[in-house]
LUMZA-853482 format. One record per residue (C-alpha): x, y, z; residue number from 1. Coordinates in steps of 0.05 Angstrom, whole numbers. Example, Ala and Ser with C-alpha at 12.3 -4.5 7.8 and 13.67 -1.06 7.14 Angstrom:
2
REC      u      v      w   i
REC    246    -90    156   1
REC    273    -21    143   2
***
This chain:
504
REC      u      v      w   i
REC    344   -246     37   1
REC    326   -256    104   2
REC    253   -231     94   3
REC    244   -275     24   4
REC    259   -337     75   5
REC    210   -302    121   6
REC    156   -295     70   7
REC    169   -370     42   8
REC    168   -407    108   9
REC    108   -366    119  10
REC     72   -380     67  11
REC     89   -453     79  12
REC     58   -450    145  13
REC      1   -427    115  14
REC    -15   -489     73  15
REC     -1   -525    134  16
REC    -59   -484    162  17
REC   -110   -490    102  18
REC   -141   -556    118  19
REC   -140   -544    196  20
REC   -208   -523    213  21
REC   -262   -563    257  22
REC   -324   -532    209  23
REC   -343   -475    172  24
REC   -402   -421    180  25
REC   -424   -362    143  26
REC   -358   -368     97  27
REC   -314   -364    161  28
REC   -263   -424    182  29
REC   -273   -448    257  30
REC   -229   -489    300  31
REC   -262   -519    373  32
REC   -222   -502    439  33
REC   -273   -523    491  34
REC   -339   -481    490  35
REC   -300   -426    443  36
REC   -290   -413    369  37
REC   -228   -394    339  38
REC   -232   -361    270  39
REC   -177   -397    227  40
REC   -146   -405    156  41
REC   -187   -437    106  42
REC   -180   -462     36  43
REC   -230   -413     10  44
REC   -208   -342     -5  45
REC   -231   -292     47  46
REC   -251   -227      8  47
REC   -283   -166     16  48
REC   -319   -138     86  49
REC   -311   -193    137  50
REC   -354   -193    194  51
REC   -333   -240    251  52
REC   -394   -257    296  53
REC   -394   -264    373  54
REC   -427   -323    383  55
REC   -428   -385    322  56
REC   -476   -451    313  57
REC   -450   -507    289  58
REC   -488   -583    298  59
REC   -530   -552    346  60
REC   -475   -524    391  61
REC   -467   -449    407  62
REC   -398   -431    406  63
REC   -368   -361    436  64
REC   -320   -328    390  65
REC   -252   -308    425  66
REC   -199   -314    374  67
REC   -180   -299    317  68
REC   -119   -347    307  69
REC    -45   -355    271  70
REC    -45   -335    210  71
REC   -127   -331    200  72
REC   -128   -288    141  73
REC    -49   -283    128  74
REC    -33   -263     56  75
REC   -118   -251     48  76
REC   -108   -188      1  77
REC   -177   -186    -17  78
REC   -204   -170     49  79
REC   -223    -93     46  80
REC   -249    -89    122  81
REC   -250   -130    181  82
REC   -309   -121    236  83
REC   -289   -151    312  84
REC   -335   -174    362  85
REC   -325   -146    442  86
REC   -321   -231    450  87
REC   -255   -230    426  88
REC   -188   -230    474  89
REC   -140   -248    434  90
REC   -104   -241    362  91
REC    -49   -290    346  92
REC     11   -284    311  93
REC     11   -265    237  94
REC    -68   -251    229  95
REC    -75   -207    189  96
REC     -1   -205    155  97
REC      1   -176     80  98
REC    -76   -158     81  99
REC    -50   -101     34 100
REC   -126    -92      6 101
REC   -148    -70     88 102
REC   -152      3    100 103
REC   -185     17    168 104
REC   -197    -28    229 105
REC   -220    -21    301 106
REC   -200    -67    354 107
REC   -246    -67    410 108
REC   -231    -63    486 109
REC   -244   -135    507 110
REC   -173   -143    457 111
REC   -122   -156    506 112
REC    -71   -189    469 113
REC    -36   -177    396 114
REC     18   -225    376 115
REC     84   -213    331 116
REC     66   -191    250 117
REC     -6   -186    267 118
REC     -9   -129    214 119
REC     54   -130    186 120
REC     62   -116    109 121
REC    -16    -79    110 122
REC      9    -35     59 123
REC    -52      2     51 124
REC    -72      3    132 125
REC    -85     77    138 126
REC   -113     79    214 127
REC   -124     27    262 128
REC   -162     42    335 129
REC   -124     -3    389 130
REC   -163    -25    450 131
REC   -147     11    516 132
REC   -132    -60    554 133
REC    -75    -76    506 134
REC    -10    -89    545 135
REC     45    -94    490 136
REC     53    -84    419 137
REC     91   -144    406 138
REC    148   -144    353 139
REC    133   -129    272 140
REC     58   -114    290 141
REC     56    -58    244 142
REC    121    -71    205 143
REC    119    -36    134 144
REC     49    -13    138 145
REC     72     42     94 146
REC     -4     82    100 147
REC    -11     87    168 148
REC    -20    164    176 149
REC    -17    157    255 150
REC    -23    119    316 151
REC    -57    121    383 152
REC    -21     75    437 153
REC    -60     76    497 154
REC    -33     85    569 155
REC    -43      4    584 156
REC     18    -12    533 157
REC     74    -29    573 158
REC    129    -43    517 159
REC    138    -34    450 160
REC    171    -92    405 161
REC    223    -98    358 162
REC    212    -66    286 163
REC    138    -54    317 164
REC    132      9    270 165
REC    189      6    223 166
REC    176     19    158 167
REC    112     66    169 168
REC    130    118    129 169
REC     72    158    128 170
REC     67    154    202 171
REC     76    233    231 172
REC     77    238    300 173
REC     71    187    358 174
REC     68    204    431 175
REC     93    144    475 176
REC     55    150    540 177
REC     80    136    617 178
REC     50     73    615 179
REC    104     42    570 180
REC    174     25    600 181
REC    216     -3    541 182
REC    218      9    463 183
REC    248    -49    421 184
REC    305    -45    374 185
REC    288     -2    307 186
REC    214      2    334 187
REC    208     58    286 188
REC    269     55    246 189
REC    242     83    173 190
REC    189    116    195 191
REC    213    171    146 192
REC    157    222    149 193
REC    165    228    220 194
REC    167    292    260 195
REC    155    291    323 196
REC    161    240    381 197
REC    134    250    461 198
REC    165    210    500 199
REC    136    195    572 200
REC    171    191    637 201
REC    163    117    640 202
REC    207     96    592 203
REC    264     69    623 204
REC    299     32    554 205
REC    307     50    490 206
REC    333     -3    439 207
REC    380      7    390 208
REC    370     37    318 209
REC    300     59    356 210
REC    290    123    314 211
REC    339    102    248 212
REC    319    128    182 213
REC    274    178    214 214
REC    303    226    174 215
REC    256    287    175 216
REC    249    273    259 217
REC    263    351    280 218
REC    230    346    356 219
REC    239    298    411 220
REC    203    311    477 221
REC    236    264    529 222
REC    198    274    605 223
REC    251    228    638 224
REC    288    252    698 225
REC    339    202    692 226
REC    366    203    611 227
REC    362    129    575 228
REC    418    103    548 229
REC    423    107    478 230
REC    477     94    427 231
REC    493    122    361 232
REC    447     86    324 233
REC    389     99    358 234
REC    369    174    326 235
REC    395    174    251 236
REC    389    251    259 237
REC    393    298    317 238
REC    331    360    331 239
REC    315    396    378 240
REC    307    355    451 241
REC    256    387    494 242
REC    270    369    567 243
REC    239    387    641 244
REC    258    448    666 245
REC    318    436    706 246
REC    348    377    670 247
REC    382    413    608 248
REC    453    400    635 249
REC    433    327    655 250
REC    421    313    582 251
REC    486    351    558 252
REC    527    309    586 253
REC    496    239    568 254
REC    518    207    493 255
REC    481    210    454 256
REC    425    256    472 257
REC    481    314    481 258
REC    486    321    404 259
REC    414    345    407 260
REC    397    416    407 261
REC    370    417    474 262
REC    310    471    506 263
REC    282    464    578 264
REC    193    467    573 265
REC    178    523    608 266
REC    114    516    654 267
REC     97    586    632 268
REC     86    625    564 269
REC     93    698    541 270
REC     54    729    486 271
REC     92    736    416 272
REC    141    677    431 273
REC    166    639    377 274
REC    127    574    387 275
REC    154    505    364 276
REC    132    441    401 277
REC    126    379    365 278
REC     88    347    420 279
REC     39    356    465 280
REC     54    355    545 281
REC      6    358    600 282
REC     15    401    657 283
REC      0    416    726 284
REC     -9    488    725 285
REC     20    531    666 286
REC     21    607    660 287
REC      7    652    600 288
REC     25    726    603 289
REC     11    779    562 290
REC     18    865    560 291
REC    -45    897    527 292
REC    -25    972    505 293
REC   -101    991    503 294
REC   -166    942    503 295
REC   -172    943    424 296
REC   -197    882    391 297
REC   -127    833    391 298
REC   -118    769    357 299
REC   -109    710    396 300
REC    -79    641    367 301
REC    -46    598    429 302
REC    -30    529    441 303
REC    -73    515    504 304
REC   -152    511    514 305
REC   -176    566    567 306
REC   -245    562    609 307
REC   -291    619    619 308
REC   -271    624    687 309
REC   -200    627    666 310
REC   -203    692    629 311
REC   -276    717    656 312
REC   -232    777    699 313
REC   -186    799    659 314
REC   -208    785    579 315
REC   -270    788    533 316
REC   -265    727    483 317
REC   -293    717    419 318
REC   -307    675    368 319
REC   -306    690    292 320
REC   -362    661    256 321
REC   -386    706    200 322
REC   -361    757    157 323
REC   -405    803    117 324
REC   -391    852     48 325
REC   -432    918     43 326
REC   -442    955    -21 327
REC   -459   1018     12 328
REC   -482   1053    -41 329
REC   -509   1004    -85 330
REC   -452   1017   -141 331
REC   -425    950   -148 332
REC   -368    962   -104 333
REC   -354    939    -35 334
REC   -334   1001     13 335
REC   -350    964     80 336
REC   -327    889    115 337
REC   -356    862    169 338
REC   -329    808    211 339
REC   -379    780    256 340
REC   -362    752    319 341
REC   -404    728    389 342
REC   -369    734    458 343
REC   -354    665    493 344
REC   -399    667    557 345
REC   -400    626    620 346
REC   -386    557    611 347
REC   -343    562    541 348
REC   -286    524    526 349
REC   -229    558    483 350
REC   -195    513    431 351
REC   -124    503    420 352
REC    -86    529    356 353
REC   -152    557    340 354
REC   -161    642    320 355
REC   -202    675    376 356
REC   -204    755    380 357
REC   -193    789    450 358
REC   -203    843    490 359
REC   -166    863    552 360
REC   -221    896    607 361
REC   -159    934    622 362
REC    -95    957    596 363
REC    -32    929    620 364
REC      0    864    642 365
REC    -52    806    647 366
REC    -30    735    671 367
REC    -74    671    667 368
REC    -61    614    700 369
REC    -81    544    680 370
REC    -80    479    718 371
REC    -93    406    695 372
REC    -90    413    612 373
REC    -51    400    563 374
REC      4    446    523 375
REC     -6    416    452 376
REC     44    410    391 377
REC     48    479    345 378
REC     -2    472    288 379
REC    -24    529    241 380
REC    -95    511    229 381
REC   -155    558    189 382
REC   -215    577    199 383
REC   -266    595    129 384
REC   -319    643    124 385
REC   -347    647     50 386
REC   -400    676     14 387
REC   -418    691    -60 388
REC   -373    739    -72 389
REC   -309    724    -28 390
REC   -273    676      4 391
REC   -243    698     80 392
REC   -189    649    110 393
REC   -158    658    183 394
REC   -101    627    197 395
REC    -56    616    251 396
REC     15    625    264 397
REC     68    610    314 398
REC    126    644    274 399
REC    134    718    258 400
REC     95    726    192 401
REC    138    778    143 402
REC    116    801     74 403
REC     49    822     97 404
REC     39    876     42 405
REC     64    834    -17 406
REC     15    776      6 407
REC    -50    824     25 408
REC    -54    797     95 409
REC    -96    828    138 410
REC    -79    835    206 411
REC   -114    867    263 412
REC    -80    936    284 413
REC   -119    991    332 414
REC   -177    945    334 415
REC   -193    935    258 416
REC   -160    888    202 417
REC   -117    933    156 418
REC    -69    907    104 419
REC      6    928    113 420
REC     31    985     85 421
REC     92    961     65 422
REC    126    891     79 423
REC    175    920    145 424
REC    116    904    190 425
REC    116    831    224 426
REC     64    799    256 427
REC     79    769    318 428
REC     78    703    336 429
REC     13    677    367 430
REC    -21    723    322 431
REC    -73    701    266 432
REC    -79    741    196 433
REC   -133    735    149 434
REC   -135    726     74 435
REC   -183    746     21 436
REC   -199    704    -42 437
REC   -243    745    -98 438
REC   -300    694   -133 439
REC   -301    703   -203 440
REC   -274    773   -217 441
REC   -310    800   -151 442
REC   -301    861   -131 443
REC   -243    863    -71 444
REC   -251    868     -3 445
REC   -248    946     34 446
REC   -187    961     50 447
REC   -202    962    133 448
REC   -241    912    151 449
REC   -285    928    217 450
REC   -296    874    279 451
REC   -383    866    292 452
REC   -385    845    359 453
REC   -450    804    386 454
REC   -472    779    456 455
REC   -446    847    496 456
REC   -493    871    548 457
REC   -538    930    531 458
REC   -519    934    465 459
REC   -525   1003    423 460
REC   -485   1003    374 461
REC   -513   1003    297 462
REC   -487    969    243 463
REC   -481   1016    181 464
REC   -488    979    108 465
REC   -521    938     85 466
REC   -510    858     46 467
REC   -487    874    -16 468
REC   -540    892    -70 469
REC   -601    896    -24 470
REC   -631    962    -15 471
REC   -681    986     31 472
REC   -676   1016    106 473
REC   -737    977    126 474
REC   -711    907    111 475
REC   -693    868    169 476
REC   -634    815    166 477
REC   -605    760    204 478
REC   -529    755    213 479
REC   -517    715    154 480
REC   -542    784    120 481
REC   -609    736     93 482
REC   -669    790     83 483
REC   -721    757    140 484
REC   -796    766    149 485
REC   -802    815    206 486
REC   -867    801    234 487
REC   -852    727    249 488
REC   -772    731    277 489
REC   -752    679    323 490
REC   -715    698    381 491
REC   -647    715    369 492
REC   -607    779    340 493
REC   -623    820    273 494
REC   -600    885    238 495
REC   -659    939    216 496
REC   -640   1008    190 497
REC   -577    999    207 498
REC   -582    981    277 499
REC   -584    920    322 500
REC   -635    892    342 501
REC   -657    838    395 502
REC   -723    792    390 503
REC   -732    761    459 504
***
């Protein structure tokens, strides 16, 4: 009931509004203030892709854009996509409330201020870009815009209003940064889809019924030293709470956040731990350790970007980027895969949650440290390599990985990617396994698939086979396995008779 009154004395306002305008330019409703424009509510429908200029002429005097005011396009649902000049500081109360038809929209950085239901009821608002010099996100800005897939608040935002999010039920994740202080009463109450929330060490107050109806919410990160208060309303269900290390028993003894299941981040990481952050946390320095038995080829899937200097004494890394099928003897069948992969030199960047394949210089314990990055949340992400006859998928994993043998996995084991034998064997977590799809009846992939590295120093090593269905020793190929003209290579790295070899 009390949102029908909402929506009536609304909509009343807004035929107050439709005959206040100074003049009218380019289809767009003015008001004066001075030597600035304010875009306003008019009596003719705004529709479709609106651009608002800086600057506007009207009897001869320029005007600079700065506003967009109260209710401007309210209710507008024909409006599809909104461009903003950098001329404008401010956006009033109830802009762009019930534009359901608006998908997308970027606020520029000269936006400083954002007042109460700017967006609210933008059903079909999937992202929006906030400027970096916003300083609150005043109450029912984004209130039921039931699209919006996720949200970026920037580390100006100092508070967070009531009902600000609720009702964005697509919304997945949101990390509240140090910047912001206080969240506002069921801020994101019904933000059903939910799953993981960061919260920053600045928040010193969080409302109540802040997190109601969140009900698939399974990981809180709170970096507070001192615990907010909360009440029972304020998490409708209760994760796992990831605090600093050292503050566990703090939070067990505070109501409400003892009923969560609480873990202390670590500031180091061992290889084959079960990894399940929702959130990403930035750190000072962080460790990562892991025992090699023997420098064969390892897989590598972590939550943390390395730099060359980071591993350059300890690890060859690579990156996959090709995988090749041989029909050795030209019989239709494939007896030989090839995956293809170039060593990261100085200067690289590692990704995180991305497959990488390593090599230990030397067996036994290795230890990285890393200082000023970020530990990000645990996503299983892929990587495709495809050709005409098969389809090769690596993906990711932070959980042990059963059933190998019923699913074909491959995994890497003694340096080459074997199936299991039978479904006992796990793979570890921080691991990566890869799958085969056949094309159209294709022949399947060999049963060991062998690593191909490139970018090693001196190399010597031949590469036996040959791209399946060409014949001829003679034939030289690039790495994609394309038959090339030899006497005009480029530089780079090819495969004759069998062997490497290196145009310079």
């Amino acid at each position: 009931m009390k949102k029908l009154l909402s929506f009536i004395v609304l909509m009343l306002g807004c035929i107050g509004q439709a005959s206040a305008y100074s003049f009218t330019v380019g289809g767009l409703y003015y008001n004066k203030s001075g030597s600035d424009a304010i875009v306003t509510y008019g009596p003719t429908e705004y529709y479709g892709s609106i651009v608002i200029p800086s600057t506007v002429t009207y009897d001869r005097v320029t005007y600079n854009v700065n506003k967009i005011g109260t209710t401007a396009f309210s209710g507008r649902t024909g409006v599809i996509s909104i461009t903003i000049p950098n001329s404008v500081t401010k956006i009033d109360n109830d802009a762009f409330w019930g534009c359901a038809g608006l998908t997308a929209i970027t606020i520029p950085n000269s936006v400083t201020s954002i007042g109460r239901n700017a967006f609210s009821h933008c059903t079909f608002l999937t992202s929006i870009t906030l400027p970096n010099n916003l300083t609150s996100i005043e109450s029912n800005t984004f209130n039921l815009c039931s699209s919006l897939t996720s949200i970026t608040i920037p580390n100006s935002v100092a508070s967070i209003g009531n009902n600000a999010f609720d009702g964005c039920s697509s919304l997945a994740s949101v990390t509240i940064p140090s910047s912001v202080t206080s969240i506002g009463s069921s801020a994101f109450a019904g933000c059903s889809n939910l799953t993981s929330v960061t919260i920053c060490n600045g928040v010193t107050n969080i409302g109540g019924a802040a997190f109601s109806g969140c009900s698939n919410l399974t990981s809180v990160i709170n970096l507070a030293t001192i615990p907010q208060t909360i009440d029972s309303s304020t998490f409708g269900t209760y994760g796992t709470l990831f605090v600093r290390k050292g503050y566990k028993e703090v939070y067990a003894t505070k109501d409400y956040w003892k009923n969560f299941n609480i873990c202390e981040i670590e500031n180091a990481l061992s290889d084959g731990e079960k990894y399940n952050m929702g959130g990403a946390i930035d750190y000072d320095t962080f460790s990562y350790t892991r025992t090699f038995t023997s420098t064969n080829w390892q897989a590598l899937y972590v939550p943390f970007s390395m730099k060359y200097d980071d591993w350059k004494d300890k690890l060859d890394v690579y990156d996959i980027y090709n995988v090749l099928a041989y029909d050795e003897d030209n019989n239709g069948e494939i007896e030989r895969t090839t995956v293809n992969m170039i060593r990261l030199k100085e200067g690289a960047v590692t990704e995180p949650n991305y497959p990488y394949v390593v090599r230990a210089k030397n067996a036994g314990d290795v230890e990285i440290t890393l200082t000023d990055g970020t530990l990000y949340a645990a996503e299983e992400n892929s990587i495709d390599c495809t050709s005409t006859k098969q389809k090769f998928t690596f993906t990711g994993t932070y959980e042990p990985m059963t059933g190998l043998a019923t699913k074909g996995y491959y995994a890497l084991s003694g340096g080459e990617l074997k199936t299991a034998i039978d479904d006992a064997v796990t793979l570890k977590p921080q691991r990566w396994y890869m799958e085969v799809t056949n094309r159209n009846g294709s022949p399947a992939a060999a049963t060991r698939v062998y690593l191909n590295p490139f970018g090693e120093e001196n190399e010597v090593e031949g590469v036996k086979g040959y791209a399946v269905n060409v014949i001829g020793e003679e034939t030289t190929y690039d790495l994609n396995g394309r038959a090339v003209n030899a006497a005009q290579l480029p530089k780079g790295l090819y495969v004759r008779g069998g062997k490497k070899i290196i145009v310079k």
